[in-house]
Gaussian input, Z-matrix of N, CA and C with variables (Angstrom, degrees):
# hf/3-21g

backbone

0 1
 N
 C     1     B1
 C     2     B2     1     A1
 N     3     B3     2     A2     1     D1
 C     4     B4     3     A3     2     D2
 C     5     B5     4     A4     3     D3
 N     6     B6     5     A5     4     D4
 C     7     B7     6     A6     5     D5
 C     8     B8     7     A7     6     D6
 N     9     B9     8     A8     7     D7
 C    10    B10     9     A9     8     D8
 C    11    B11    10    A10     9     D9
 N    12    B12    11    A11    10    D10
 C    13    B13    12    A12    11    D11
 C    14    B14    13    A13    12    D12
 N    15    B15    14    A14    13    D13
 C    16    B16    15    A15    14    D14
 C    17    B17    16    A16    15    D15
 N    18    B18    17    A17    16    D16
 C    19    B19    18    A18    17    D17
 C    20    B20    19    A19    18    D18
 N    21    B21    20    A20    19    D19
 C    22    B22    21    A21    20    D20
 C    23    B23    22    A22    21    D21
 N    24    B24    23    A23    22    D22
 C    25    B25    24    A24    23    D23
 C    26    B26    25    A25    24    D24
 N    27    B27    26    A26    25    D25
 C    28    B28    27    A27    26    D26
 C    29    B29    28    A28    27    D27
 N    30    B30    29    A29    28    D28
 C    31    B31    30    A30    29    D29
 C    32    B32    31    A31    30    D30
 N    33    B33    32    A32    31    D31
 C    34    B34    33    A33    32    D32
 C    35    B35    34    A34    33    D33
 N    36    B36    35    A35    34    D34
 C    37    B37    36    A36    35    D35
 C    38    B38    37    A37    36    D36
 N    39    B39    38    A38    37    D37
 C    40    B40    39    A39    38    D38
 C    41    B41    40    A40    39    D39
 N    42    B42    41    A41    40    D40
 C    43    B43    42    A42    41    D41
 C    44    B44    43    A43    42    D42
 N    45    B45    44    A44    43    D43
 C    46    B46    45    A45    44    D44
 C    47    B47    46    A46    45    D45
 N    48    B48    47    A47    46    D46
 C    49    B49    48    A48    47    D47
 C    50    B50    49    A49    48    D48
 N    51    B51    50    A50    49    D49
 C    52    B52    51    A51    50    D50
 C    53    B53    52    A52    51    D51
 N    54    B54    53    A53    52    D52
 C    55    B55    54    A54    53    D53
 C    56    B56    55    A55    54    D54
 N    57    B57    56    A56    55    D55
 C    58    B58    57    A57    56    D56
 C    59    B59    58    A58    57    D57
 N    60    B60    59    A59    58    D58
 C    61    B61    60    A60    59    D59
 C    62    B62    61    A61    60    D60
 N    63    B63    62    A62    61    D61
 C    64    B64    63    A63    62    D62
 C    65    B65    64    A64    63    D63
 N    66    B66    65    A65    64    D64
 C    67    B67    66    A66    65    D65
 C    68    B68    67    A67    66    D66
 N    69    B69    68    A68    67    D67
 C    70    B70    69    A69    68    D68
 C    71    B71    70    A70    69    D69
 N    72    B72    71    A71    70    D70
 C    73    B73    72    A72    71    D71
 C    74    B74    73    A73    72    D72
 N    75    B75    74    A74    73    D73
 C    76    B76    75    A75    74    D74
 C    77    B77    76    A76    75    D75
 N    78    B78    77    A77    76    D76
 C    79    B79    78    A78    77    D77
 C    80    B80    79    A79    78    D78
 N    81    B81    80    A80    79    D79
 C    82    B82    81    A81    80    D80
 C    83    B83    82    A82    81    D81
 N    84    B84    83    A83    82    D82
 C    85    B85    84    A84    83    D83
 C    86    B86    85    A85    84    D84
 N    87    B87    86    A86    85    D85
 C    88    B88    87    A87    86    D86
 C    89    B89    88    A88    87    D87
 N    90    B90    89    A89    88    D88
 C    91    B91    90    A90    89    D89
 C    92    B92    91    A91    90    D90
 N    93    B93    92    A92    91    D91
 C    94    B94    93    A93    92    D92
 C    95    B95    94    A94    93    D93
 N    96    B96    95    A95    94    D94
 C    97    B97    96    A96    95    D95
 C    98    B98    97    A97    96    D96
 N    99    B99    98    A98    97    D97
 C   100   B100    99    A99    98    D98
 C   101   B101   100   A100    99    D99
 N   102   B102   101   A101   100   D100
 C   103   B103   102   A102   101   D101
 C   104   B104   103   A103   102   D102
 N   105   B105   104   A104   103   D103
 C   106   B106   105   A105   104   D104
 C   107   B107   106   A106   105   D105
 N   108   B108   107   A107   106   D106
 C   109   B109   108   A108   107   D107
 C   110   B110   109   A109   108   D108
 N   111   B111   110   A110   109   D109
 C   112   B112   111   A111   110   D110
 C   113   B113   112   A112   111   D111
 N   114   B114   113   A113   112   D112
 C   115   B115   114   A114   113   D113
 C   116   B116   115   A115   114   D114
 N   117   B117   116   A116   115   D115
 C   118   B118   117   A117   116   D116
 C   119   B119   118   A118   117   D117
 N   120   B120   119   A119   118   D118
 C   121   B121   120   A120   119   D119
 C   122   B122   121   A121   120   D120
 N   123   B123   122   A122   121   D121
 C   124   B124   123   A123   122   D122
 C   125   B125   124   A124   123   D123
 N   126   B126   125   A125   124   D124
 C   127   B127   126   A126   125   D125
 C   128   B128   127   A127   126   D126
 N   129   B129   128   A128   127   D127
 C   130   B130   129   A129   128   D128
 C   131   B131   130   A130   129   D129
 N   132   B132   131   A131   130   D130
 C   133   B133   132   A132   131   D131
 C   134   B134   133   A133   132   D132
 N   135   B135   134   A134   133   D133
 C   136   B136   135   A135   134   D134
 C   137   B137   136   A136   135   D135
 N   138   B138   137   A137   136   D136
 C   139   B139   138   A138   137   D137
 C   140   B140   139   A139   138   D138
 N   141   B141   140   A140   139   D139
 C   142   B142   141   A141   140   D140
 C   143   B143   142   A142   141   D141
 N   144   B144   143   A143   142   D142
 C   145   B145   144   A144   143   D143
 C   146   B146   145   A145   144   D144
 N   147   B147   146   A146   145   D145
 C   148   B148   147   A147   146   D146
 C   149   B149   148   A148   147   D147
 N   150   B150   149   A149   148   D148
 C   151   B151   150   A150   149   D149
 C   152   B152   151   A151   150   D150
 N   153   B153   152   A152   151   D151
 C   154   B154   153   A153   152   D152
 C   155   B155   154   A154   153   D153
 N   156   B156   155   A155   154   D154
 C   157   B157   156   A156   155   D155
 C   158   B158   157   A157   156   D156
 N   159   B159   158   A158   157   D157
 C   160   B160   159   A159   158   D158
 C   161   B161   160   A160   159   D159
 N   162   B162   161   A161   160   D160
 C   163   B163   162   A162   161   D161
 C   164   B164   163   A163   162   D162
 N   165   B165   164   A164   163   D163
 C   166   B166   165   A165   164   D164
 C   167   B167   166   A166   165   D165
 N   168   B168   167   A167   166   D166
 C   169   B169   168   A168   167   D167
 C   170   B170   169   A169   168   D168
 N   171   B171   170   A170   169   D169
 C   172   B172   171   A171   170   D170
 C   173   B173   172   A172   171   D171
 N   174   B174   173   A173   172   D172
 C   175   B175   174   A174   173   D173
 C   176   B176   175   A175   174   D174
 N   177   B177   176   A176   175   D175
 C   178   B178   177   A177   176   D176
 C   179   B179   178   A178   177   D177
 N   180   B180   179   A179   178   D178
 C   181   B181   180   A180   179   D179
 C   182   B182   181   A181   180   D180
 N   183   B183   182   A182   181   D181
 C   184   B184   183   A183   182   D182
 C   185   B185   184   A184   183   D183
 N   186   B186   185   A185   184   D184
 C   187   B187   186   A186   185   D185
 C   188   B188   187   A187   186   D186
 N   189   B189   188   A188   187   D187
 C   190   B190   189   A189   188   D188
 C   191   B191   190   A190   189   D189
 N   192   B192   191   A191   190   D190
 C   193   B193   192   A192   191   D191
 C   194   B194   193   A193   192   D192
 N   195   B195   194   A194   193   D193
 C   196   B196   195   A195   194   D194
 C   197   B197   196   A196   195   D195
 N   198   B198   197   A197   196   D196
 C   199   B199   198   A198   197   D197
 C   200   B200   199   A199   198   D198
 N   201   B201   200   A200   199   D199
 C   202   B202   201   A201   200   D200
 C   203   B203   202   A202   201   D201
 N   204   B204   203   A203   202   D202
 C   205   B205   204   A204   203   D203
 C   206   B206   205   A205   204   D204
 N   207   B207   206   A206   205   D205
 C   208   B208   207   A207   206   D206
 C   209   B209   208   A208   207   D207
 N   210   B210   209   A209   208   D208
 C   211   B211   210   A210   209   D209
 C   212   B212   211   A211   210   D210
 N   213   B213   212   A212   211   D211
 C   214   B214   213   A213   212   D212
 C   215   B215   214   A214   213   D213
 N   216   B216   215   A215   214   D214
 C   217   B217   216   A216   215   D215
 C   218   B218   217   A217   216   D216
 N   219   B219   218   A218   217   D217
 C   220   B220   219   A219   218   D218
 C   221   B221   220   A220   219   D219

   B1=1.4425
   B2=1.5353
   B3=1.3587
   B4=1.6469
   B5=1.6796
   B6=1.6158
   B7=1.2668
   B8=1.6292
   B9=1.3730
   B10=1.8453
   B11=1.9926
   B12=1.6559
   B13=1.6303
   B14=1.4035
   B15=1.6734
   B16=1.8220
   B17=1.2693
   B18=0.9068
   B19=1.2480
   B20=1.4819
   B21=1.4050
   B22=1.2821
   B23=1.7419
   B24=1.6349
   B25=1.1521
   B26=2.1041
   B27=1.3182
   B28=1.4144
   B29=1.4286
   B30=1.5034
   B31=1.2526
   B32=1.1799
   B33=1.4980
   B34=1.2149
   B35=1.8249
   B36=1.3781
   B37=1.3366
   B38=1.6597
   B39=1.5928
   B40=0.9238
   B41=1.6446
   B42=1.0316
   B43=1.5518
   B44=1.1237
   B45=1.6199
   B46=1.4536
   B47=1.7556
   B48=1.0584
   B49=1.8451
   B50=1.6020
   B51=1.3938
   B52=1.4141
   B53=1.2289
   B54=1.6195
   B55=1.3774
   B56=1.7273
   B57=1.3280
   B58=1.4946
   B59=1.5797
   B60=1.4388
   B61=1.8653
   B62=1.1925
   B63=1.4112
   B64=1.2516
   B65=2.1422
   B66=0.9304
   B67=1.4510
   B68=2.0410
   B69=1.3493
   B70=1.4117
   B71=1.3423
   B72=1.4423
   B73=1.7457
   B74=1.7422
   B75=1.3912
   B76=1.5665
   B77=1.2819
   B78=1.2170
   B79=1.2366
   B80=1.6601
   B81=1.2600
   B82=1.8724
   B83=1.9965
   B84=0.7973
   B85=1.3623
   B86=1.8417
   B87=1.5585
   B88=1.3476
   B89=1.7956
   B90=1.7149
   B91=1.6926
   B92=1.4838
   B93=1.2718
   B94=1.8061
   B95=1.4001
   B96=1.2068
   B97=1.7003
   B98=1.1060
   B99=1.7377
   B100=1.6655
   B101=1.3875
   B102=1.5571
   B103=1.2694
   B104=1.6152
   B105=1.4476
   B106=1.3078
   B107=1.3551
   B108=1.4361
   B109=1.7869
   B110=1.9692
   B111=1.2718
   B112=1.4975
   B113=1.4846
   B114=1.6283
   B115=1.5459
   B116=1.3422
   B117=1.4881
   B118=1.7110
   B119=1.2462
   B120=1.5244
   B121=1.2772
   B122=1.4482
   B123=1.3013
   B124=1.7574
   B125=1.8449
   B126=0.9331
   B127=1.9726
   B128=1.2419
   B129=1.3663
   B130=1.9536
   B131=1.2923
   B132=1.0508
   B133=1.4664
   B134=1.7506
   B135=1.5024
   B136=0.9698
   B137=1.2159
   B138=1.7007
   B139=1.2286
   B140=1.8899
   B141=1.2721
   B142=1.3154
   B143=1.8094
   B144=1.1464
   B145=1.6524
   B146=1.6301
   B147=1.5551
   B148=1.1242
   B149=1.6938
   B150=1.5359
   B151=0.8750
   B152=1.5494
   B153=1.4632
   B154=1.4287
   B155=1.9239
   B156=1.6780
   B157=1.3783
   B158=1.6002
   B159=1.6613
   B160=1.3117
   B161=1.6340
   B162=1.6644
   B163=1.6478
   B164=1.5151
   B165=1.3842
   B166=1.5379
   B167=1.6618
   B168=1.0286
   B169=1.6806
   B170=1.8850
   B171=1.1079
   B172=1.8097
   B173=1.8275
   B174=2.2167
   B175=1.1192
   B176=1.6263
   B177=1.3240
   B178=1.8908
   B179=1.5379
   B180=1.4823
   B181=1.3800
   B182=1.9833
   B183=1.0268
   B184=1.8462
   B185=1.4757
   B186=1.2928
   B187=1.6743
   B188=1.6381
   B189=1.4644
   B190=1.4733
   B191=0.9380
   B192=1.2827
   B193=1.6954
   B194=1.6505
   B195=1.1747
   B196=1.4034
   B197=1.3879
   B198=1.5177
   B199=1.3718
   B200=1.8100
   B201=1.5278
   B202=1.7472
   B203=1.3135
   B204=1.6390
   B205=1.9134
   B206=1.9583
   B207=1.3259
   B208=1.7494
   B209=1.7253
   B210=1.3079
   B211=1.1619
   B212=1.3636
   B213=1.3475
   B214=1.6252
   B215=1.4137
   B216=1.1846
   B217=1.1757
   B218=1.6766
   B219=1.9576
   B220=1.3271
   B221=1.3475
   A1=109.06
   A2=117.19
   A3=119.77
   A4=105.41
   A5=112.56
   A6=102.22
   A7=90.70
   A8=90.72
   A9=83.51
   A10=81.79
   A11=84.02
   A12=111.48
   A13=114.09
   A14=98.82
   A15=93.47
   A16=121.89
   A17=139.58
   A18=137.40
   A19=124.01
   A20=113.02
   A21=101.44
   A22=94.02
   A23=133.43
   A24=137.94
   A25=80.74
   A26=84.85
   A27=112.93
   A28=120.12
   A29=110.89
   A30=112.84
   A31=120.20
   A32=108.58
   A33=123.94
   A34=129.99
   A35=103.62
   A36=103.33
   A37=116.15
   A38=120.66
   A39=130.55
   A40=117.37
   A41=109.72
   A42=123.80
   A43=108.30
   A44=123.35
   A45=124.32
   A46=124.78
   A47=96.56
   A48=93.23
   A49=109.71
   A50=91.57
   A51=109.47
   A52=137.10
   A53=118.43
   A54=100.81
   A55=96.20
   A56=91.91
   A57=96.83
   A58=107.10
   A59=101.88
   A60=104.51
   A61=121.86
   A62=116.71
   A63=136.90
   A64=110.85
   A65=115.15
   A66=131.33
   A67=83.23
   A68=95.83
   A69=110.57
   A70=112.47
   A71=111.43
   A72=113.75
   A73=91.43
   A74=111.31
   A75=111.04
   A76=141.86
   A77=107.97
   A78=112.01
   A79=125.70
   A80=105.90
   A81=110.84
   A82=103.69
   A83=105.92
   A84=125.72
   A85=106.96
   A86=111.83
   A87=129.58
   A88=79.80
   A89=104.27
   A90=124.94
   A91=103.55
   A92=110.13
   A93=108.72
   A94=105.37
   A95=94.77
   A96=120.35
   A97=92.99
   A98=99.95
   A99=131.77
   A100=117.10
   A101=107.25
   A102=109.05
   A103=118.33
   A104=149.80
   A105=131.70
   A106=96.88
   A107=113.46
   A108=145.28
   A109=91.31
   A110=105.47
   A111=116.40
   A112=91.93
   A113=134.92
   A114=114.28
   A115=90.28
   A116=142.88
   A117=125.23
   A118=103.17
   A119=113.28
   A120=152.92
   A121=127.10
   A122=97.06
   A123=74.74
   A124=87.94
   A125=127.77
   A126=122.69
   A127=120.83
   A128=112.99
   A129=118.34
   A130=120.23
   A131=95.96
   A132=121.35
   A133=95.93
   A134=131.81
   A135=152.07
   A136=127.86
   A137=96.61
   A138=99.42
   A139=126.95
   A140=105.76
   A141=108.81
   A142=85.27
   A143=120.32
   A144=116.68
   A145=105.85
   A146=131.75
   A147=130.49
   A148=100.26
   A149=109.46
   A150=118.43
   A151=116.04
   A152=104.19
   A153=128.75
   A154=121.67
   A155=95.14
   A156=102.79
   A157=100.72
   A158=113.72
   A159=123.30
   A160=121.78
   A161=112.80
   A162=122.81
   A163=89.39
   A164=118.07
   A165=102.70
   A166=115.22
   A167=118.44
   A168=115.12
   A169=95.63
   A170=104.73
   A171=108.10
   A172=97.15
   A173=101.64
   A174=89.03
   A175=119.94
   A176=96.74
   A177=139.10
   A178=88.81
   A179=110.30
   A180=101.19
   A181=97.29
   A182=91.43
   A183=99.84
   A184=110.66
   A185=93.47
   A186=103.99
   A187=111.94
   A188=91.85
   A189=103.06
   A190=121.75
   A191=118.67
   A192=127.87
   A193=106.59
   A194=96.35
   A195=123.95
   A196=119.23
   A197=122.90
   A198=119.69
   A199=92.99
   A200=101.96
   A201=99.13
   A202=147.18
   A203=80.56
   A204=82.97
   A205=119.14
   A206=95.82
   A207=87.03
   A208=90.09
   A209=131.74
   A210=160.73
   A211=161.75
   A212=112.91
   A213=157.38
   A214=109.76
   A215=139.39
   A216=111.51
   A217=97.89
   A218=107.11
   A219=119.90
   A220=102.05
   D1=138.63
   D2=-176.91
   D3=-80.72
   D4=174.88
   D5=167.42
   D6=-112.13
   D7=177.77
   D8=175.72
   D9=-130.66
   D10=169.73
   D11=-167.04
   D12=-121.80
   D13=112.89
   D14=-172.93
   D15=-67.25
   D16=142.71
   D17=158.45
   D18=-116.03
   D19=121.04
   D20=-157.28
   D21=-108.89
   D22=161.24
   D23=-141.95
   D24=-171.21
   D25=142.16
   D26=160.21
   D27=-132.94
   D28=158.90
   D29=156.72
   D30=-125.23
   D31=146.25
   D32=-174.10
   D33=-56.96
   D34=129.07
   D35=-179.12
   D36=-38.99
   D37=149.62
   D38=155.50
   D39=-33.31
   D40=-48.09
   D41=-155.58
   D42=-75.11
   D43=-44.46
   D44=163.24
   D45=-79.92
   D46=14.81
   D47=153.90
   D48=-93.19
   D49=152.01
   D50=156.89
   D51=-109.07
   D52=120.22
   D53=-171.36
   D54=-122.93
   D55=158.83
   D56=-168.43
   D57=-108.73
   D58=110.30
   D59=172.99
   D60=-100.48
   D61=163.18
   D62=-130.99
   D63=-128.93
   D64=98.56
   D65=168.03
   D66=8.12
   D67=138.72
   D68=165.20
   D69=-71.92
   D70=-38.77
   D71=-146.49
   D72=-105.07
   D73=-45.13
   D74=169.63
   D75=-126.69
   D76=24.99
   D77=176.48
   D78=83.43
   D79=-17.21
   D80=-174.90
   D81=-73.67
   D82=161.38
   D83=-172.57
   D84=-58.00
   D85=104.71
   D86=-153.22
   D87=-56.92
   D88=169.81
   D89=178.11
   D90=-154.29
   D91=-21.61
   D92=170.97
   D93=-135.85
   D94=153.59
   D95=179.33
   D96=-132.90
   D97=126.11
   D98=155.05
   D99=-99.85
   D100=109.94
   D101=169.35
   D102=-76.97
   D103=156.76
   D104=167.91
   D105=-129.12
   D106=164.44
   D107=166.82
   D108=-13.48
   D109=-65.45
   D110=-140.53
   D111=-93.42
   D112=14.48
   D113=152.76
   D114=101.37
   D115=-19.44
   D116=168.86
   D117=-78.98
   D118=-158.13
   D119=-160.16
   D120=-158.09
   D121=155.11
   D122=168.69
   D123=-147.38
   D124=139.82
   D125=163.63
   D126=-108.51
   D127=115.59
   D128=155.85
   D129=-88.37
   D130=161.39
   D131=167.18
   D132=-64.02
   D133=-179.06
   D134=137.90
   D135=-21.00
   D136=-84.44
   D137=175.78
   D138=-77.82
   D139=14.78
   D140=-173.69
   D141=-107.01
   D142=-73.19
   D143=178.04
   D144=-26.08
   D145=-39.69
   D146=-165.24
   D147=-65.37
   D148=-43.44
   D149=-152.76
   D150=-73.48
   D151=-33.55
   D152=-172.76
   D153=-101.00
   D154=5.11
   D155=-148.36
   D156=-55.41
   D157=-62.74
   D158=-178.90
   D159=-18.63
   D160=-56.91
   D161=-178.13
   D162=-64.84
   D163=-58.44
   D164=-157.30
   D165=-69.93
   D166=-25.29
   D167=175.05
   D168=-65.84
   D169=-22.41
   D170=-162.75
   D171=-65.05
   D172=-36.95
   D173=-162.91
   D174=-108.41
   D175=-3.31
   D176=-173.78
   D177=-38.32
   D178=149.22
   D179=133.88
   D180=-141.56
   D181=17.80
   D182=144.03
   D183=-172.22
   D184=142.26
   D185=177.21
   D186=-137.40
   D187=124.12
   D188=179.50
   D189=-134.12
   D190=149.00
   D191=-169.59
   D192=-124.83
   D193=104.87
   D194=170.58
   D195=-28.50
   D196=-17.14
   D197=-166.39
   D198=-123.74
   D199=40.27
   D200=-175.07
   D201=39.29
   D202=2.31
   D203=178.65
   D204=-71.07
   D205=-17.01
   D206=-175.94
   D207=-153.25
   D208=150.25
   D209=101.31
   D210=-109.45
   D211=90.69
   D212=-164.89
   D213=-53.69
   D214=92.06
   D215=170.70
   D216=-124.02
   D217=135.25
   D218=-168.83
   D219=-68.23

């Protein structure tokens, strides 16, 4: 009779993946994250956050930009 050999294996926390999101309005590769009051989000692209920044800091109560240049929290 053989023995057999455990091998034990994990998987990795949720928390250390990366997933890569995607512009709300078009789809291109998100650069800011809007946090709001009520626990969502919403992600743009660049040039869409540029575009929208004013309302969303109005409605943020964190705003972050993915490429570290600024993080805001109201």
């Amino acid at each position: 009779m053989s023995q057999m050999t455990q091998t034990l294996t994990s998987t990795p926390p949720t928390d250390d993946l990366v997933v890569p999101f995607h512009c709300d309005r078009c789809g291109a590769l998100a650069k800011v994250r809007v946090v709001l009051a009520s626990g969502s989000d919403l992600v743009f692209c660049g040039h869409h956050a540029r575009e929208y920044e004013g309302k969303l800091r109005d409605i943020a109560v964190d705003f972050i930009d993915t490429e570290g240049e600024q993080h805001v929290t109201a």
